[in-house]
C-alpha positions as CSV (number, residue, x, y, z in Angstrom):
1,X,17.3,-12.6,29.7
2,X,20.1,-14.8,28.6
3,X,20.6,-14.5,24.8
4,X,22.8,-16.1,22.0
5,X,22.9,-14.5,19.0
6,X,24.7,-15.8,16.3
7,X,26.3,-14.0,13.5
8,X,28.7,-10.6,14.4
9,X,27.8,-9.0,11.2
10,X,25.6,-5.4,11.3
11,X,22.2,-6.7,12.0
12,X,23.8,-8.8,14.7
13,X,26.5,-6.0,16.0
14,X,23.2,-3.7,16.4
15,X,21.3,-6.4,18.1
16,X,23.5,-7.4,20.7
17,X,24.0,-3.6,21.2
18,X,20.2,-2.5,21.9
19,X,20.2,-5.9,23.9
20,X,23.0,-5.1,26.0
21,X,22.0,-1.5,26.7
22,X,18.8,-2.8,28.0
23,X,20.6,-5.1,30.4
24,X,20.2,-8.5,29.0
25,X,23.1,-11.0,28.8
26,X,24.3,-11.5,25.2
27,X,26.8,-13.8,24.0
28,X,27.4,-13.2,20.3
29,X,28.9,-16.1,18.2
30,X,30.6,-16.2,14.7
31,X,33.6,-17.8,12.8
32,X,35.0,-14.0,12.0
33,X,37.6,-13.4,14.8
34,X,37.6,-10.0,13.5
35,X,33.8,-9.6,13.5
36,X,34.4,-10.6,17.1
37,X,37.2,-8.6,18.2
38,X,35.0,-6.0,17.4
39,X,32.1,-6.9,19.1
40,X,34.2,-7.6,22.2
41,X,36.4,-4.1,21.8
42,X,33.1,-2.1,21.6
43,X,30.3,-3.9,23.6
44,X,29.6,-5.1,27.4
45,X,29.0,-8.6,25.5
46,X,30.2,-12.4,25.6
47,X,31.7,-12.7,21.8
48,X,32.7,-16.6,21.3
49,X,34.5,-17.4,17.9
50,X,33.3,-20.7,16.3
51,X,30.8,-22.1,13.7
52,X,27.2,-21.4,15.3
53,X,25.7,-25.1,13.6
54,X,28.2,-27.1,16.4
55,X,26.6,-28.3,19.4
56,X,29.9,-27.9,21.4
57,X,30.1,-24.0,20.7
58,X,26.6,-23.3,21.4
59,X,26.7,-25.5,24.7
60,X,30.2,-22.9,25.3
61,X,27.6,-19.9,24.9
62,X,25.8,-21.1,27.6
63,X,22.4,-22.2,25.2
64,X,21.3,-24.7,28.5
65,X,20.6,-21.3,30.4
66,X,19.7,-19.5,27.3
67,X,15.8,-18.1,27.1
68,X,16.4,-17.2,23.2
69,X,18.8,-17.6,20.2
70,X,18.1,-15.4,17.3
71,X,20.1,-16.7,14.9
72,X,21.1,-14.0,12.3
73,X,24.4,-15.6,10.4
74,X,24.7,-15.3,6.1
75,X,23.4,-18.9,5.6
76,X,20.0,-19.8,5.7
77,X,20.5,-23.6,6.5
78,X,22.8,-22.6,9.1
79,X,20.6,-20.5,11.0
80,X,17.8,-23.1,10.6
81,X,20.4,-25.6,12.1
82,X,21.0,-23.5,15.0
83,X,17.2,-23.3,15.7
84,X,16.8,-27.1,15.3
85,X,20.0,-27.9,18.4
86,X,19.0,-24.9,20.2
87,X,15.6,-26.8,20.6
88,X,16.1,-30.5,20.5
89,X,19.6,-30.2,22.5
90,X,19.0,-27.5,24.7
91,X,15.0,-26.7,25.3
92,X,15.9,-23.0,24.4
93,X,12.2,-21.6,25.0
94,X,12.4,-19.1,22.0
95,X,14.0,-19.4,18.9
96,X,14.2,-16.5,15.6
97,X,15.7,-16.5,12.1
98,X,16.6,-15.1,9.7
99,X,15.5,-16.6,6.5
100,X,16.4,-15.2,3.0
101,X,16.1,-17.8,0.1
102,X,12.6,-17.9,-1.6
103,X,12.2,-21.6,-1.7
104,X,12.4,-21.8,2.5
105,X,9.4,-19.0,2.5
106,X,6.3,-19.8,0.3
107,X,4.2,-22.6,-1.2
108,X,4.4,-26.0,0.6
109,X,7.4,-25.7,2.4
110,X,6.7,-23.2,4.4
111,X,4.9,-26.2,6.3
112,X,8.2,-26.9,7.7
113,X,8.5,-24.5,10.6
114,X,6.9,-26.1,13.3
115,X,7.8,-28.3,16.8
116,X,7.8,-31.0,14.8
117,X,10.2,-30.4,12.1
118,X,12.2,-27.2,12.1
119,X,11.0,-25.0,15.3
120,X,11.5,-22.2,14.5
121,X,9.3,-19.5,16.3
122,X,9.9,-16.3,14.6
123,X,11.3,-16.2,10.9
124,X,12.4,-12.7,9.7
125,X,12.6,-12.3,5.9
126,X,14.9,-9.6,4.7
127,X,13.5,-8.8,1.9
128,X,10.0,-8.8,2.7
129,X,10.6,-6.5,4.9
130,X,12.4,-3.9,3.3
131,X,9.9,-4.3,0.6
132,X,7.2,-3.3,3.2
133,X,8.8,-0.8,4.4
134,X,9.4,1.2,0.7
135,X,6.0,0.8,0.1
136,X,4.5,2.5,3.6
137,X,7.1,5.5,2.3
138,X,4.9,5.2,-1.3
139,X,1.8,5.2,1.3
140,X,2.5,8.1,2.2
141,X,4.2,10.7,0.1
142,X,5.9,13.8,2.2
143,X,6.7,11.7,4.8
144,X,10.6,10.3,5.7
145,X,8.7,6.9,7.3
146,X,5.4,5.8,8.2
147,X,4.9,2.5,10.7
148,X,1.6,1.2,10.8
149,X,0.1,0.1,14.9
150,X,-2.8,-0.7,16.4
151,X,-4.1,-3.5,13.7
152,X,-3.3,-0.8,11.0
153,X,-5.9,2.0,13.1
154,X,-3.0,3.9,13.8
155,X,0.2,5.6,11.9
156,X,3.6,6.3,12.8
157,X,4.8,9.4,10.8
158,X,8.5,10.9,10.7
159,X,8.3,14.0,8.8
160,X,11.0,16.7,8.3
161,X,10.0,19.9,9.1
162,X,11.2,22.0,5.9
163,X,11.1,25.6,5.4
164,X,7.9,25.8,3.5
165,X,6.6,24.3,6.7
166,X,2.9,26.2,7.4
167,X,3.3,24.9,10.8
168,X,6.9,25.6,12.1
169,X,7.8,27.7,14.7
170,X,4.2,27.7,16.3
171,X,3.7,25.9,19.7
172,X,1.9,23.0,20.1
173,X,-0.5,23.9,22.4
174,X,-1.8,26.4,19.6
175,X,-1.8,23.9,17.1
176,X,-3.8,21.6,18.7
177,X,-6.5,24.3,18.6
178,X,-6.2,24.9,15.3
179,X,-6.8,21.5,14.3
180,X,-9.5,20.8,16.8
181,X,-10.8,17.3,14.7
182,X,-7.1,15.8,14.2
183,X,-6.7,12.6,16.0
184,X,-2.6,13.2,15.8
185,X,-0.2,13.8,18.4
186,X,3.1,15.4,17.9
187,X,5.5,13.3,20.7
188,X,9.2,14.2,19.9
189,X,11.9,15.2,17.0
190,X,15.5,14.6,15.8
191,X,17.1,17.9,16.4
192,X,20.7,18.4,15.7
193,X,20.9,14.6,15.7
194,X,19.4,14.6,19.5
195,X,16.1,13.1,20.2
196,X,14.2,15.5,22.5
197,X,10.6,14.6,23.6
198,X,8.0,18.2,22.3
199,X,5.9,19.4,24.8
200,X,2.7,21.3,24.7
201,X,5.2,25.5,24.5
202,X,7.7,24.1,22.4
203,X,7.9,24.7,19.0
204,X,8.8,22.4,15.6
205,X,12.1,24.4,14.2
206,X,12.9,23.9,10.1
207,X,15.0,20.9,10.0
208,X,13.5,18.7,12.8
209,X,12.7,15.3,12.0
210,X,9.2,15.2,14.0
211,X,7.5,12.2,15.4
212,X,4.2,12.0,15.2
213,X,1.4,9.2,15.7
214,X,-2.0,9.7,13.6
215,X,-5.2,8.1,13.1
216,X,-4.6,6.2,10.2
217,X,-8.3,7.6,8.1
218,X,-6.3,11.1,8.7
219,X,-2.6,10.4,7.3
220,X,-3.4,12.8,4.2
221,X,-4.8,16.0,5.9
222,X,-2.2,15.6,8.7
223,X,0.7,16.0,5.6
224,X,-0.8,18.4,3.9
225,X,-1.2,20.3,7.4
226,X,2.9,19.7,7.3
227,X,3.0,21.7,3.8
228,X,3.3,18.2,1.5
229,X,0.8,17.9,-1.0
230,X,2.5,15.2,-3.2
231,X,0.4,12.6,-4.5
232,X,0.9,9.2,-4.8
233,X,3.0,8.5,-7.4
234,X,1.0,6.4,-10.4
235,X,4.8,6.6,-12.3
236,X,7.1,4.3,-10.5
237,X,10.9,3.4,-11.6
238,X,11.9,0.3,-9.8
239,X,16.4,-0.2,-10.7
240,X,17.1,-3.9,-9.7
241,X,15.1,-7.1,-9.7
242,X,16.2,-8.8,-6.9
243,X,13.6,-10.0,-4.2
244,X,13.1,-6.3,-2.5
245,X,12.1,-4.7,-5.8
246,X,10.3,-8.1,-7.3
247,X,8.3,-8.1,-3.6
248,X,7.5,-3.9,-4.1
249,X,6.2,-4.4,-7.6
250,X,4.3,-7.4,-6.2
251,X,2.7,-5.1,-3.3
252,X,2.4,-2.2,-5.6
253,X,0.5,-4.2,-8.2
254,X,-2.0,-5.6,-5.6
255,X,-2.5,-2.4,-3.7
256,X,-2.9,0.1,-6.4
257,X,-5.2,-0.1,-9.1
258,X,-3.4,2.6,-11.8
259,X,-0.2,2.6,-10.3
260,X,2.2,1.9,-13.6
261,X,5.4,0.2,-12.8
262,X,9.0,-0.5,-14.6
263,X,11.8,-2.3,-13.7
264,X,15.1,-2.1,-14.7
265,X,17.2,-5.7,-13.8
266,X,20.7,-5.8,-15.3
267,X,20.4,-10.2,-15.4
268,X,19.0,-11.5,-18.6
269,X,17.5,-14.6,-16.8
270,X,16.6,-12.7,-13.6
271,X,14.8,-10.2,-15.8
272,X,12.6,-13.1,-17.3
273,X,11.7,-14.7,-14.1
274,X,10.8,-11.7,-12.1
275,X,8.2,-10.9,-15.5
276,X,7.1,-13.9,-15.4
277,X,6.1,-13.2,-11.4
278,X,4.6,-10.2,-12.4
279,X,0.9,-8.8,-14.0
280,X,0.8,-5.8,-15.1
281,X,4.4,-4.3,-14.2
282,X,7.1,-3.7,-17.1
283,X,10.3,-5.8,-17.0
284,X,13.2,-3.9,-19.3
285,X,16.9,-6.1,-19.6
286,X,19.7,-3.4,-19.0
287,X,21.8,-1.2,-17.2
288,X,20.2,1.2,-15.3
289,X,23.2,3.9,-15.8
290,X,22.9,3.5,-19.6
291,X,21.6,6.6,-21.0
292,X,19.6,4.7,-23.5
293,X,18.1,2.0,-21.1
294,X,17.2,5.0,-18.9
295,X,15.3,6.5,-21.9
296,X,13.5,2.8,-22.6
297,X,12.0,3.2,-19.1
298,X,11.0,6.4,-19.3
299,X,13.2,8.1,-16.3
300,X,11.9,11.5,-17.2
301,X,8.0,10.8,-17.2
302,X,8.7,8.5,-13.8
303,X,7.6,10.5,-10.5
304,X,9.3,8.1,-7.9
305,X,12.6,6.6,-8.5
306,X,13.7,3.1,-6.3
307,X,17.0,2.4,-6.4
308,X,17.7,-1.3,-4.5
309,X,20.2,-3.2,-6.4
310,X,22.6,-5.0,-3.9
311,X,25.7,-1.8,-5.0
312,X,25.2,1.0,-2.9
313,X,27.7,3.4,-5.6
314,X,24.9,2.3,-8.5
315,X,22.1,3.3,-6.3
316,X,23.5,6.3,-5.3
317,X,24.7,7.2,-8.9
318,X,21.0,6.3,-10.7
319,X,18.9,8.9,-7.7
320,X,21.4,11.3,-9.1
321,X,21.0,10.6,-12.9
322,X,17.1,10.9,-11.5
323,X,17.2,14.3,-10.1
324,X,19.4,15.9,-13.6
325,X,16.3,15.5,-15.5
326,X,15.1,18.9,-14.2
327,X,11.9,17.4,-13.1
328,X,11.0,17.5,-9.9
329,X,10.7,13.6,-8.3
330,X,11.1,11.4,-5.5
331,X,14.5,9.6,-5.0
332,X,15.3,6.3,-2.9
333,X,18.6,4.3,-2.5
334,X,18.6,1.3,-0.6
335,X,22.9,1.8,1.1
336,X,24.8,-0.8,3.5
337,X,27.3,1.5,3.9
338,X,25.8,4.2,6.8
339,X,28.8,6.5,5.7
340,X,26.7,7.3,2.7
341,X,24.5,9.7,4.9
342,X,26.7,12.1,5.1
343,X,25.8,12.1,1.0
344,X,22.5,12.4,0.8
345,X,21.9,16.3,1.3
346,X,24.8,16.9,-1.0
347,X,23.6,14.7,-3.5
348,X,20.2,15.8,-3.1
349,X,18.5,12.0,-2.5
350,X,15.5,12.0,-0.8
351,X,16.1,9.0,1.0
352,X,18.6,6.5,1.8
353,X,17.3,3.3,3.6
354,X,19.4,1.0,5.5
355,X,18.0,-2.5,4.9
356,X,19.8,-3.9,8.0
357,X,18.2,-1.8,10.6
358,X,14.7,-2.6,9.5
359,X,15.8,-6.1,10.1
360,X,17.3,-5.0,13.2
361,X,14.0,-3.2,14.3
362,X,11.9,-6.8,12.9
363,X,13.9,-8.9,15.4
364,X,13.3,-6.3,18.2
365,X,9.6,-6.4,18.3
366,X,9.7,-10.0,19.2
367,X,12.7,-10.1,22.0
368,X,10.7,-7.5,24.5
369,X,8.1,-9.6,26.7
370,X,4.1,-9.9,27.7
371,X,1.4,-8.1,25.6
372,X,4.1,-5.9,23.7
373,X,3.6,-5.9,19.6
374,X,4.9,-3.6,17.4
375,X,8.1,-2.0,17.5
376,X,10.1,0.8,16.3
377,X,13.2,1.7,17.0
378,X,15.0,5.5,16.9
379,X,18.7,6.6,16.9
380,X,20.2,3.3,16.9
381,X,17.0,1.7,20.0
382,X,18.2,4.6,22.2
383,X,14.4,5.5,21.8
384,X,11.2,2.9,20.7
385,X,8.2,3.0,19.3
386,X,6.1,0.3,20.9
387,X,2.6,-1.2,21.1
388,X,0.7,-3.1,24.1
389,X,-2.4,-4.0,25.3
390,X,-4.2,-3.8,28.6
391,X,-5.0,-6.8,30.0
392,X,-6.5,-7.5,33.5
393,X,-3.3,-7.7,35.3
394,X,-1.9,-4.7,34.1
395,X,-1.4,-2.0,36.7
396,X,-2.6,0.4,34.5
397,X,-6.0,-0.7,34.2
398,X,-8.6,1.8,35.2
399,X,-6.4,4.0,36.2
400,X,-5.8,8.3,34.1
401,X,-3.2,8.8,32.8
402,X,-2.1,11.1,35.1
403,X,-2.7,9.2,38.0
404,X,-0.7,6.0,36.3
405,X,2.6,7.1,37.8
406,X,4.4,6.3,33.8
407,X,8.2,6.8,33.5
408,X,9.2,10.1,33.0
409,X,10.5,9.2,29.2
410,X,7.1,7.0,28.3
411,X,5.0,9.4,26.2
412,X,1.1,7.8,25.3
413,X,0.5,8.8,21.5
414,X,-2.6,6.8,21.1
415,X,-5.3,4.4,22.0
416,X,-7.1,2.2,19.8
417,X,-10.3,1.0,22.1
418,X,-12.0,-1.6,19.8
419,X,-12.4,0.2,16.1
420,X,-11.5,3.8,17.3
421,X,-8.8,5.8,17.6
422,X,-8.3,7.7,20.6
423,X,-5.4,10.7,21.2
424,X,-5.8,10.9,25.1
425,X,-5.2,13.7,27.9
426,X,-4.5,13.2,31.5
427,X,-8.0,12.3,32.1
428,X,-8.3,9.3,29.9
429,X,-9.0,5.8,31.6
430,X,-6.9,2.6,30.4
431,X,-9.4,-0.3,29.6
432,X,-9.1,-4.0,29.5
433,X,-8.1,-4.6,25.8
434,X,-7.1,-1.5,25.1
435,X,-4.1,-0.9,22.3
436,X,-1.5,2.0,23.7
437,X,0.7,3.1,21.4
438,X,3.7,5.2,23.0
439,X,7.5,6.4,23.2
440,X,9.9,4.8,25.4
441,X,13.9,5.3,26.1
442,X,16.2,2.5,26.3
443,X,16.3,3.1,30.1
444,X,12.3,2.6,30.6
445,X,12.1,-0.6,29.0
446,X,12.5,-3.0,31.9
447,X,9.5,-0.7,33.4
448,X,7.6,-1.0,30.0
449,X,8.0,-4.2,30.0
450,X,7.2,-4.4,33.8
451,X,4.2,-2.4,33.2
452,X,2.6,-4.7,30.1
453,X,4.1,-8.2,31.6
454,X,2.0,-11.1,32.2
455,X,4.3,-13.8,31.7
456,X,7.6,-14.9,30.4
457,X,8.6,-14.3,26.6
């Protein structure tokens, strides 16, 4: 495909990187030469200095051959402006932006994204996002991530093998008949910061991040399989009010019942608007590195602390404030900076969360063609979690799995055939409308894609 994506900054840098590694053209457009320069130093990618919102540059990016803009610069109106000439100047087929501010996303306006006013096909909030994202982690305590496929039937868990681990060091094979009832399978893990697919002899070694995909109705017995017990925290310490932690308390405070919340916003007036937003969750004016404040909300009674104020230091600095009161709890920093990694061990954060890359993985699921939904990506979209369907053309249909002829680096984790869950073996038979849940590398997309295609994007 021929895509224009405008804005050089991370989310785009990493999209026209996973784009161009799976072969599609990218031209890449922003008014930082230097964002540019290093787009054009480091990528096999078109980068084009100029304002995005001119006809004249995006006609220079070739939008008349173009089969999708994802427009991704730090203005709103300026991405919706792309969208609007990409479409009424240029026929681009498929058009996605990113959308931040509030008033462009709910209530009435909302109306406005349509062929007839702004057409805009896909609109990726931030925010939102990221705000979904925390919560699956508060799903599901114990695990590093957990993606939801298959209309929620099944899970995507990434879960760090730790030396208390009941299950380490015993081959899979064994474990599966163990657990005889679990609908989970174990496809791959982060080892030594390599992704290697696990098969049936191999082992899970202490400090592997494993991938595995689970029937949603069994994410609890598969963690405490894992060694985590944890609860779900009904304590939860929210530090900064902007829209990810206003949108967490919002999902928090619909989901669970007897979950009690408190957050911390530094802003006098945005501490008044997000309580006024708000039910039953607890709204405290401060500082969140003032001793005193800290005591107001209660850090030492809270189980799960949130950090996700837009300063990575402060976020970084209030996990560790969390983990001096001697009691043991759950620490999460929303950092920019992916340096900050190389932190979290020594700092002893549970979790640092890149807000960018979810964005980056958001945008993904919606480039790749045909019957494809949900997408994950791994290691920077070397690796991807994805989910099709069957349909009658596919030239998988009623065929097993092992007579299917898949990719070498295509693992099937799971099937969900109407309402049920299904972990298959080589015997299984792909049906029309069946949902496949599986691993892909970068390499086997074009087949995946191949494989699940009826049609253009």
């Amino acid at each position: 495909m021929n895509i224009i994506i405008c804005g050089a900054g991370k989310v785009g840098f990493s999209i026209s990187k996973q784009l161009s590694a799976q072969g599609h053209s990218v031209t890449v457009i922003d008014q930082s030469s230097d964002d540019i320069k290093k787009i054009n130093d480091t990528q096999d990618v078109k980068g084009i200095v100029g304002r995005a919102s001119l006809p004249s540059v995006l006609e220079n990016a070739g939008a008349e051959k173009a089969d999708m803009v994802i427009a991704v610069t730090r203005n709103d109106e300026t991405n919706m402006i792309v969208c609007q000439l990409a479409s009424s100047l240029f026929n681009v087929s498929k058009k996605i932006a990113r959308i931040r501010t509030k008033d462009f996303l709910e209530g009435k306006w909302a109306k406005l994204y349509n062929q007839s006013n702004i057409p805009i096909d896909v609109i990726i909030s931030p925010e939102i996002e990221v705000a979904k994202s925390l919560y699956r982690r508060l799903e599901a305590p114990g695990a590093l991530d957990n993606v939801p496929f298959g209309r929620n039937k099944v899970k995507m868990l990434e879960i760090s093998i730790e030396k208390n681990c009941p299950i380490k060091n015993i081959p899979l094979k064994k474990l599966t008949e163990k657990f005889p009832d679990f609908k989970a399978n174990i496809l791959g893990a982060v080892r030594k910061e390599k992704f290697i697919y696990l098969k049936k002899d191999d082992q899970m070694l202490e400090d592997d991040n494993v991938y595995i995909v689970v029937s949603s109705d069994q994410l609890n017995p598969i963690l405490k399989a894992f060694g985590h017990e944890e609860k779900l925290a009904k304590n939860i310490l929210i530090i900064g009010g902007g829209n990810i932690g206003l949108n967490l308390a919002k999902m928090l405070e619909e989901n669970f019942e007897d979950v009690r919340v408190k957050i911390i916003e530094k802003d006098k007036k945005r501490a008044e608007e997000i309580a006024n937003e708000l039910s039953s969750s607890i709204v405290i004016n401060g500082d969140a590195l003032d001793e005193d404040i800290l005591k107001e909300a209660n850090l030492e009674g809270s189980e799960t602390v949130l950090a996700l104020t837009n300063d990575d230091e402060n976020n970084m600095m209030a996990c560790v404030l969390a983990e001096k009161t001697g009691l043991k709890k759950r620490t999460i920093a929303i950092v920019n900076k992916t340096n900050y990694n190389l932190l979290q061990d020594s700092l002893n954060i549970d979790d640092l969360v890149d807000p960018r890359m979810t964005t980056v993985s958001k945008i993904m699921e919606h480039v790749h063609k045909g019957t494809i939904g949900t997408v994950y990506s791994l290691l920077d979209g070397e690796y991807e979690f994805i989910e099709a369907k069957i349909l009658e053309k596919s030239e998988l249909l009623n065929k097993k799995i092992k007579e299917s002829n898949l990719p070498e680096h295509i693992r099937i984790g799971a099937v969900v055939r109407k309402d049920k869950v299904v972990i298959p073996r080589s015997n299984f038979i792909f049906e029309k409308d069946d949902l496949i849940v599986f691993l892909a590398k970068r390499e086997e997309l074009k087949a995946v894609e191949s494989i699940f295609s009826v049609g253009s994007i």
